[in-house]
C-alpha positions as CSV (number, residue, x, y, z in Angstrom):
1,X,78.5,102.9,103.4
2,X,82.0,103.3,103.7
3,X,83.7,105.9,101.9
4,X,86.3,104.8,100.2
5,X,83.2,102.5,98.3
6,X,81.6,106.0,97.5
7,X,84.7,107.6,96.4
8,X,85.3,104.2,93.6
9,X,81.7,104.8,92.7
10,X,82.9,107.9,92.2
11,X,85.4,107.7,90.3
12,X,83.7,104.7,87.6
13,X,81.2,107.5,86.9
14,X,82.6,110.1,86.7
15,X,85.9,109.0,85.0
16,X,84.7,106.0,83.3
17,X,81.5,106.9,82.4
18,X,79.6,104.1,84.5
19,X,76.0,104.5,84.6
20,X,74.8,106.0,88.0
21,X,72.0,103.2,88.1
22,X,74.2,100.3,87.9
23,X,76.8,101.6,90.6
24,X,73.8,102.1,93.0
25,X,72.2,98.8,92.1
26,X,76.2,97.4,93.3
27,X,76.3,99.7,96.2
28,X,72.8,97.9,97.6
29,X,74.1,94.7,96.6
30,X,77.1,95.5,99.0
31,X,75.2,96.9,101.8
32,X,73.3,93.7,101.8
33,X,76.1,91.7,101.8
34,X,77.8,93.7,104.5
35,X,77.2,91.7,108.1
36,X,76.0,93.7,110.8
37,X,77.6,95.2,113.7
38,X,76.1,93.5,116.6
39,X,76.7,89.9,114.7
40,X,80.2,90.7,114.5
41,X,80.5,91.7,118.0
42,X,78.6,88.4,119.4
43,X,81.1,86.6,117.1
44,X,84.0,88.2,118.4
45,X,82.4,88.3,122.0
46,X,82.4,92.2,122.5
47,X,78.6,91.9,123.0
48,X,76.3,89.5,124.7
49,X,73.4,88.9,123.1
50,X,71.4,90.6,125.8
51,X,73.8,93.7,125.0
52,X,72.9,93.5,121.4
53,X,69.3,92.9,121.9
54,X,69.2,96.0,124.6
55,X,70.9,98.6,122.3
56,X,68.7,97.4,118.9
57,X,65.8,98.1,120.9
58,X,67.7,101.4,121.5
59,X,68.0,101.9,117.9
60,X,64.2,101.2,117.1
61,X,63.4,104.5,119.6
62,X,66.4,106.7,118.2
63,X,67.1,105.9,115.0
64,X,71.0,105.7,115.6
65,X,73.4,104.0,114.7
66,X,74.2,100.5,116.6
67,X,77.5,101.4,116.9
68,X,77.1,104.8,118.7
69,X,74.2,103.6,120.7
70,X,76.2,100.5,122.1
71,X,78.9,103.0,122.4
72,X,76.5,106.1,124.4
73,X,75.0,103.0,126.4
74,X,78.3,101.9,127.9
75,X,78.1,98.9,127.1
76,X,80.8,99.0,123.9
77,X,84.5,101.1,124.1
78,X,85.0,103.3,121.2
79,X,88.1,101.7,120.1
80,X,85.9,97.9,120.1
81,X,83.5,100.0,118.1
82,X,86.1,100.7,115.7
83,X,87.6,97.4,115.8
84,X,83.8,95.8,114.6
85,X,83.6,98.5,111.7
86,X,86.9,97.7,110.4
87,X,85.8,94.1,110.3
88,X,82.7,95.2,109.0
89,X,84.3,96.7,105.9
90,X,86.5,94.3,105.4
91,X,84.4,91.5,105.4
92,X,81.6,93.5,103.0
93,X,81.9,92.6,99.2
94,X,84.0,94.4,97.4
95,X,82.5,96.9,94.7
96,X,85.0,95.6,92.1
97,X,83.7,92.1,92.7
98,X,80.0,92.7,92.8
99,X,80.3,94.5,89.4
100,X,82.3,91.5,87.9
101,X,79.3,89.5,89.2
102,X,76.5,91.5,88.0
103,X,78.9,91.2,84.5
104,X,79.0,94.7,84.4
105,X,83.2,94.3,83.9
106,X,85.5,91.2,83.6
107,X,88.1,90.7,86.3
108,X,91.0,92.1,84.1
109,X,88.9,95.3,83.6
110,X,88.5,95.7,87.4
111,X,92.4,95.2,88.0
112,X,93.1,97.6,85.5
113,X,90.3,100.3,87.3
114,X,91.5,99.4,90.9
115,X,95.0,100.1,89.8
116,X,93.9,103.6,88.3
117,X,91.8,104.6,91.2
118,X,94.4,103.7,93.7
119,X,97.2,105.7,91.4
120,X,95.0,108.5,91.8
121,X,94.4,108.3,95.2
122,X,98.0,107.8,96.5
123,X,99.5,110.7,98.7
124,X,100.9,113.3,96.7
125,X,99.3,112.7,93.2
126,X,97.2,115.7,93.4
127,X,99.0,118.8,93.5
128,X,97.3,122.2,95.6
129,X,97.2,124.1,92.9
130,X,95.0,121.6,90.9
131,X,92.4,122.2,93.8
C-alpha cells in the first residue's frame, strides 16, 4: 500500500483516536479497489498481454512483485514501472472516501482531517529539535 495511505491511517489513530479495526477494514477496502499493475500497463499498452501473462507466471514461482519482475525480466523500463504505480495510486480509492462510505465520517469531517494531516505534513512544520 502506498505510504502516504499508511501515514493518514496513521495519523486518524493516533491523533484522532480512530479505531485500528476500522482503518484496516478501509485500508482492504482500498487495496481491493486498487487496479492492478499489469491491467494498467495493457491499458496503457506498456505490456502485451503475453508480457503480462509471462511475468505473472514469474510472480507465482518468486513471489515478487509484478512490477519488479516485469522490470528484472526486461520486458518493462523502470521509469514505465513508475509511470503504472503512479497511475495505480491515483486511480485507488481514496482513504478519506472509503471512510465517508463505510459512514465512519461525513464529507465535512474528512475535509476538515485532510486539511490537518496535510498541515502537518507540509515541509517545514516539524522542527529538528521536536525529533
Amino acid at each position: 500500500m502506498p505510504q502516504e495511505t499508511h501515514l493518514f491511517g496513521l495519523f486518524l489513530i493516533n491523533l484522532h483516536d480512530f479505531d485500528p479495526a476500522v482503518i484496516k477494514q478501509a485500508l482492504t477496502i482500498q487495496q481491493q479497489g486498487r487496479p492492478s499493475i499489469g491491467k494498467l500497463a495493457i491499458r496503457s499498452r506498456l505490456l502485451t498481454l503475453q508480457e503480462v501473462m509471462h511475468t505473472l507466471a514469474l510472480q507465482a514461482d518468486h513471489n515478487d512483485f509484478f512490477g519488479r519482475l516485469a522490470v528484472k525480466s526486461g520486458v518493462l523500463s523502470q521509469k514505465n514501472k513508475q509511470l503504472l504505480l503512479d497511475m495505480q495510486r491515483k486511480q485507488q480509492p481514496k482513504l478519506g472516501e472509503i471512510l465517508v462510505e463505510m459512514g465512519v465520517i461525513t464529507p465535512a469531517q474528512r475535509d476538515q482531517l485532510l486539511t490537518e494531516y496535510l498541515q502537518l505534513m507540509a515541509p517545514g512544520t516539524v522542527q529538528d529539535e521536536d525529533l
